[in-house]
N, C-alpha and C positions, 0 to 999 in steps of 0.2 A: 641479570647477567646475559651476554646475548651468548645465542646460541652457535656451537662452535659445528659448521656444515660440512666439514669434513669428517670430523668423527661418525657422524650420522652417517655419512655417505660410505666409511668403511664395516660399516657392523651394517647395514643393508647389503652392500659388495659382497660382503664373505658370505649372507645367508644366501643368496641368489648365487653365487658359485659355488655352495654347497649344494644347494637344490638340483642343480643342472648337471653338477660332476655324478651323483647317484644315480640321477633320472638315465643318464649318458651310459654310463659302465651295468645297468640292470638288462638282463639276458633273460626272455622266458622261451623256454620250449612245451609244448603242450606232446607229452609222452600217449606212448602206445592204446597202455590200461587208462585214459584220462585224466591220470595226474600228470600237475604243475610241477616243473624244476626249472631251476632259475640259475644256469651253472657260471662261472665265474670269470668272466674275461677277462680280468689282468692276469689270469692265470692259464688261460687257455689262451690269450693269444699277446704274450709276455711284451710287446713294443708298446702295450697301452699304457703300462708300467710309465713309463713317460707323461703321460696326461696327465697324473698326478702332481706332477709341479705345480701345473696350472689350478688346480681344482681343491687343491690342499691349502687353504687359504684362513683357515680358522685362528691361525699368531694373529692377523689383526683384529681378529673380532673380540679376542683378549685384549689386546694394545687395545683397543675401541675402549673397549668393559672399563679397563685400567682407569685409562683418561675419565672418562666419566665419574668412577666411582671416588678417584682423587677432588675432581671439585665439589661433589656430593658430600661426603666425607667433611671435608674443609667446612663445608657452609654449618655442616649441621656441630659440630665441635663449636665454631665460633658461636652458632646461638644457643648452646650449652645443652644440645642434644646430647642419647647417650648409645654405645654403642649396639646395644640392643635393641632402641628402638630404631636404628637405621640400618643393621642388618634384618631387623625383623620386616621391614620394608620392600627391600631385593628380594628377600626369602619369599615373601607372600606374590610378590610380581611374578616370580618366577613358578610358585606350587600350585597356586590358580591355576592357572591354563594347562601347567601339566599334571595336576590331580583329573582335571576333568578330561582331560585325552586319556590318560591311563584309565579312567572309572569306564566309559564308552568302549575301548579297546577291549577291556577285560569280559564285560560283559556280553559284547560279542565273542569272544576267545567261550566264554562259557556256556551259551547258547550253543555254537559250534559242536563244542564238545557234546553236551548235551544229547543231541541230536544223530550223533556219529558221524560228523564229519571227516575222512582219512586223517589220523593224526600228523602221517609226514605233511602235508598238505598245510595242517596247520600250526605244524610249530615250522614251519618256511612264513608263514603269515606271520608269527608271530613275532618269528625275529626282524622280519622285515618292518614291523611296525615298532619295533625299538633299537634301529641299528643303529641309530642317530642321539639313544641315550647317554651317551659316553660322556659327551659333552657336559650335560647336566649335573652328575655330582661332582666335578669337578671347579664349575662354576660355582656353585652354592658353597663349595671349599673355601673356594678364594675370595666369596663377598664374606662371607662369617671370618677370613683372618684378615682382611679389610683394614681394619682399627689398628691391629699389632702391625702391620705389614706398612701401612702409612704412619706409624709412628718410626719404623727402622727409616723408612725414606727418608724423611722430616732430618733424620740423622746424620746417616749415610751417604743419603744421594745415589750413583751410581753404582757405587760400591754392594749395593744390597743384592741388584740382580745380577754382577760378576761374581758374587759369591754362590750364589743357587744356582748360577750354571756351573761354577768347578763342581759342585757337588754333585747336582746334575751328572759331569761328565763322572765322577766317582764312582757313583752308582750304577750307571750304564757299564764303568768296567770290572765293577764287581759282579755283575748280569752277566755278562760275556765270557768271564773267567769260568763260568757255572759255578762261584759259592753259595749264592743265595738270591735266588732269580726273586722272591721275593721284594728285596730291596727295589727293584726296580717299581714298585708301586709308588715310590717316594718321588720320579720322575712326573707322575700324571701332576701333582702340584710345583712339582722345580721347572717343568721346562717351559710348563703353558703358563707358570707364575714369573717367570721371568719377561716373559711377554707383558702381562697383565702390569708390572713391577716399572719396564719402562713406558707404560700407560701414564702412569704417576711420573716420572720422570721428562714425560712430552709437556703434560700439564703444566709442570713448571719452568720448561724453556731450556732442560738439562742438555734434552737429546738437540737445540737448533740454535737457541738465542746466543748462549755462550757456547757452544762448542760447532761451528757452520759445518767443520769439515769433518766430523762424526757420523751423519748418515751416510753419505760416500763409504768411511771407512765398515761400519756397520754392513755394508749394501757388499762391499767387496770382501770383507772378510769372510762373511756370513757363508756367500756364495762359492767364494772359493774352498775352504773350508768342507762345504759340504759334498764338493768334485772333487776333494779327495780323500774324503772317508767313503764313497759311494765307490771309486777306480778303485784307491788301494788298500782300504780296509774292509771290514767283511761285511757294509751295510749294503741293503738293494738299493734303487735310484726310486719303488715305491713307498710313495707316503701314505699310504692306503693299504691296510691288514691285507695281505693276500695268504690265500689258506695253502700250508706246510711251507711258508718261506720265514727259514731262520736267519739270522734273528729279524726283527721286524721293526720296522722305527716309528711306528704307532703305538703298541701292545707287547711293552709300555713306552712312552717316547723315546728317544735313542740321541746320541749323542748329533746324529745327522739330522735329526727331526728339531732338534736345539739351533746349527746353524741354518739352517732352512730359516727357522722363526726369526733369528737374530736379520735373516739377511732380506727377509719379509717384511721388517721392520725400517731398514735402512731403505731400502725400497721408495717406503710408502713415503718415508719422510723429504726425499727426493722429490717424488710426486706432487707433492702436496700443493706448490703455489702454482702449479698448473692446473689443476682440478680443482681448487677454491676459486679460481677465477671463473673457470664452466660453471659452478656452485653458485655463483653469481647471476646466470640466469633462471628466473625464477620457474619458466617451463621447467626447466630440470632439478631446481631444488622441491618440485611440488611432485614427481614421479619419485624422487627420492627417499623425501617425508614420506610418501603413502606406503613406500615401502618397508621402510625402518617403522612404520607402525606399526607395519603385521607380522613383523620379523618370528617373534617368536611362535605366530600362529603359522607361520608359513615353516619354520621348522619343524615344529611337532607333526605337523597334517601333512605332508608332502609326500609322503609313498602312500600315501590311499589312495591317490588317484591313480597309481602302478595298479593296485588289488582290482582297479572300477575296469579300468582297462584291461586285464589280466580276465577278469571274466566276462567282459563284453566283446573282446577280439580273438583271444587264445582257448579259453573252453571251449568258445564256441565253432574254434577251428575256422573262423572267419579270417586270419591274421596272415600273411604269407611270414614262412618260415625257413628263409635262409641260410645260407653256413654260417655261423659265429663266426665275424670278424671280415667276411667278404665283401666287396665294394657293394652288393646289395644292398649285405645286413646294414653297410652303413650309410646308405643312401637312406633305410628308411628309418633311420634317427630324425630324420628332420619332421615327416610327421608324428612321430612316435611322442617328440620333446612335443608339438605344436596342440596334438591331444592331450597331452599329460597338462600340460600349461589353460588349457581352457575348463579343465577339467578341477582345478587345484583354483583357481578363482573360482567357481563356484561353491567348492567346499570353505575358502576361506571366510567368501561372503557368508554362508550360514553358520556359521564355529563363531563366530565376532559376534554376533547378536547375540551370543547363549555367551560368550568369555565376555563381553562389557556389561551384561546386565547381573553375572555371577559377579562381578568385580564392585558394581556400582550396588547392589545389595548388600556386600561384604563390608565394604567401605560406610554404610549408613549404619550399619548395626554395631559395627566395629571399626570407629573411628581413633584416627592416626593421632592420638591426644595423652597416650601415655594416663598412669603408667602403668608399664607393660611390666608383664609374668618372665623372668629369664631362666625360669628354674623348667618351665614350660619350651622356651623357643631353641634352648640348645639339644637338649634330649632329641625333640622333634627333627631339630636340624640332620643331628645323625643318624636317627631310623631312616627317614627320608634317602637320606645321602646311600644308605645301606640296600633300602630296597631299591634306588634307582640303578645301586653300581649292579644290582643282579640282575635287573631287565635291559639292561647295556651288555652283558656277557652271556646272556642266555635267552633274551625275548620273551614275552609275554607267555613263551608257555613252552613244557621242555616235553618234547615226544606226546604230543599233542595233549597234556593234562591240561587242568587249571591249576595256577599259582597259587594255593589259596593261603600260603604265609609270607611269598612277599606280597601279594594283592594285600593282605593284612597291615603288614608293617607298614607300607606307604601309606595308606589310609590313617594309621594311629597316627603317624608320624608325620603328616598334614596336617591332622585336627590340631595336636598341639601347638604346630605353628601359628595355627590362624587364629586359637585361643588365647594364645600367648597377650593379644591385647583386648582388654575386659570390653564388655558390651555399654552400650549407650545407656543413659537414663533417658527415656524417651520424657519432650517437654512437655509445658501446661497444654502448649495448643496441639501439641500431635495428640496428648491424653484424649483431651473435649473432643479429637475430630475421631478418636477411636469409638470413645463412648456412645456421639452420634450414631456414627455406623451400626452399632449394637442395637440402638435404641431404632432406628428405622429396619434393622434387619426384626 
C-alpha cells in the first residue's frame, strides 16, 4: 500500500511546532542565591497569549494518529488479526522509548536527590522534563479504544465524532457551571478523540471525496466559532495552560480548544493538494521522513537541551539577561532556538542507538507472532496510562523527592505490556551456535 506523504508530513509538522513553540515561550533567569527560575511569559507578558494559535498545533497529530491507525486497523482485521495484538503493537512503540526516557530521567532525579541538590531547583527540572507528558496517556487511550471506535465509524461515519463533540461541549458546561469540574476529564478523550475520529473519516474519503465543500466548511466554522467563544464567552485566546487563568482550554480541553481542532482540521484538508505536490519532491520528502522518524525521540528529549544550556550559559552567569519580553530578550531567541537545535541533534543522535537496539532486542526475543496475554496487556495498559497521567500533572518529582510509587507503577506497568507477548523458542541453529560459544568459552 503506498505511503500516504502527507500524513507523515503532518505528525512531523506538529512535532517540530511543538518543539519550537516550548523551546520559544521557555524563560530562564539565574537568581540572586544561584538558583534557576524559569518564570512564565504568556503570563507575564499577556500578547504571547496569541502565539499559541500558531504553536498549538497537536488536532493534527491526532488527525495524523487517526488516519493511520484506521488503515492499520483495516489491514490487520482483514488478515484476521486481533485487537490485542495490534493495540499491543502501538502500546509497545510507544512504552519503549518512553519507559527508557522516564528510567534515565528518574534516575537522575534520584542521584540529584541523593546528593542534595536544592529541591526547588529540582522539581522545576522535573516538571520541565515531563511537561510534555500529557500527550501520552491520552494517546495510549485512544489506540487501546481504537477497535471499538473504528467499529462506531464503520457504522456511523461522521456522525460518531458530531456526537463526542456535543458531549464534549456538555461536559465543558457542566465544568463551567462548577457542578463537577471532574467531568471535564472526559474531554482529554472527546475533544482530541474527535480529532483522532476524523483521522478515520480522512482515511476513507468522508471529510474530501464525497463531501469537497466540507473542509472549507470545517475551516470556517471551526474558526469562527472559536472568535467567538474567545470575544464573547469566558474562554482566553491561550491554547497553552497559563498559570491562575480560569478557565483554561487546555486543562482540560474546552469547548474553544474543540473548535480550534475542528477548524485545524478543515485547515489541513484545504492545504493538502498543495503540499502533496511539494511532497513530490523528493529533497523534501527525505527531510521529512527523517523527521517523522525521530518524532517521538524528538518529543521525549527536547527540553534537555533547555537543562544543557541552562547550565552551560545561566549558572554560569555567562548568558545576557534581559527584560522578559523586550526587543533584546527577543532578539536573542534566535540563537537561543539555533543552540537548543544543535544541541537536541546531538542528544537525538545518541538516544536512537540505545531506543533501536532496546527495540530490535525486544523484537527478537519477543516476537510480533501472537498469541499474546490480554489479561497482561490491558491491566499494564492502565497502570501505565495512571502513572504517566501523574508525571504530566506533577513532573518527575514533587518538592524535590523521588517518586518512588509512580516510578514503580510505570515500570510494573511496562513490564506487563511488553510481556503481554510470550518469548521465542530459540531454533536448532541459534541452540548449536549457543552451545559453540559455551564450548569455546
Amino acid at each position: 500500500m503506498s505511503r500516504d506523504r502527507y500524513v507523515d508530513f503532518l505528525r512531523a509538522w506538529a512535532i517540530v511546532l511543538v518543539v519550537l513553540g516550548h523551546w520559544l515561550i521557555t524563560a530562564l533567569l539565574h537568581g540572586p542565591g544561584g538558583e534557576l527560575t524559569a518564570p512564565e511569559l504568556l503570563a507575564s507578558v499577556p500578547w504571547t497569549q496569541w502565539l499559541t494559535l500558531l504553536f498549538q498545533i497537536m488536532p493534527l497529530f491526532f488527525l495524523a494518529g487517526g488516519h493511520a491507525a484506521a488503515g492499520s486497523w483495516a489491514r490487520t482485521r482483514s488478515a484476521g488479526g486481533t485487537a490485542t495484538g495490534w493495540v499491543g503493537r502501538r502500546a509497545v512503540r510507544l512504552l519503549l522509548p518512553t519507559t527508557l526516557y522516564s528510567g534515565l530521567v528518574l534516575l537522575a532525579v534520584g542521584v540529584c536527590s541523593a546528593v542534595g541538590v536544592d529541591p526547588g531547583t529540582l522539581a522545576l527540572v522535573g516538571w520541565a522534563m515531563a511537561m510534555q507528558f500529557w500527550f501520552l496517556p491520552v494517546y495510549l487511550l485512544l489506540s487501546a479504544l481504537t477497535p471499538a471506535l473504528h467499529a462506531a465509524h464503520r457504522r456511523w461515519g461522521l456522525a460518531v465524532p458530531l456526537a463526542m463533540g456535543a458531549v464534549a461541549l456538555i461536559a465543558d458546561t457542566v465544568v463551567l457551571t462548577g457542578h463537577a469540574s471532574h467531568v471535564g476529564l472526559l474531554n482529554y478523550v472527546l475533544v482530541w478523540g474527535v480529532a483522532y475520529q476524523l483521522g478515520f473519516c480522512r482515511h476513507d474519503g468522508l471529510l474530501t471525496e464525497r463531501r469537497p465543500l466540507l473542509p472549507a466548511a470545517l475551516a470556517a466554522g471551526g474558526g469562527l466559532a472559536f472568535a467567538v467563544l474567545v470575544a464573547l464567552g469566558p474562554f482566553p485566546v491561550s491554547l497553552i495552560l497559563v498559570t491562575g487563568q480560569t478557565p483554561s482550554n487546555t486543562n482540560p480541553p474546552s469547548a474553544a480548544m474543540l473548535c480550534w481542532a475542528v477548524a485545524q482540521v478543515g485547515a489541513c484538508l484545504l492545504a493538502a493538494p498543495v503540499l502533496r505536490r511539494v511532497l513530490q519532491r523528493e529533497r523534501v520528502w527525505r527531510v521529512v521522513r527523517s523527521v517523522g522518524g525521530v518524532s517521538m525521540t524528538l518529543y521525549l528529549w527536547h527540553m534537555l537541551p533547555v537543562l544543557v544550556v541552562a547550565a552551560a550559559f545561566y549558572l554560569t552567569g555567562l548568558a545576557p539577561e534581559p527584560a522578559l519580553g523586550s526587543a533584546a530578550w527577543w532578539a536573542l531567541r534566535v540563537p537561543w532556538l539555533l543552540v537548543l537545535g544543535v544541541v537536541l541533534v546531538a542528544v537525538v543522535s545518541a538516544v536512537q542507538r540505545w531506543e533501536g537496539g532496546l527495540v530490535k532486542r525486544y523484537e527478537r526475543i519477543r516476537p510480533d507472532a501472537g498469541p499474546y496475554r490480554p489479561w497482561l496487556l490491558w491491566p499494564g495498559l492502565a497502570v501505565c496510562a495512571t502513572a504517566l497521567s501523574r508525571f504530566a500533572t506533577r513532573g518527575f518529582t514533587t518538592d524535590g523527592r523521588f517518586p518512588a510509587l509512580p516510578a514503580l507503577a510505570l515500570a510494573v506497568g511496562a513490564a506487563l505490556v511488553l510481556i503481554h507477548r510470550r518469548p521465542t523458542e530459540p531454533s536448532s541453529t541459534e541452540r548449536a551456535k549457543g552451545d559453540a560459544l559455551e564450548e569455546a568459552a
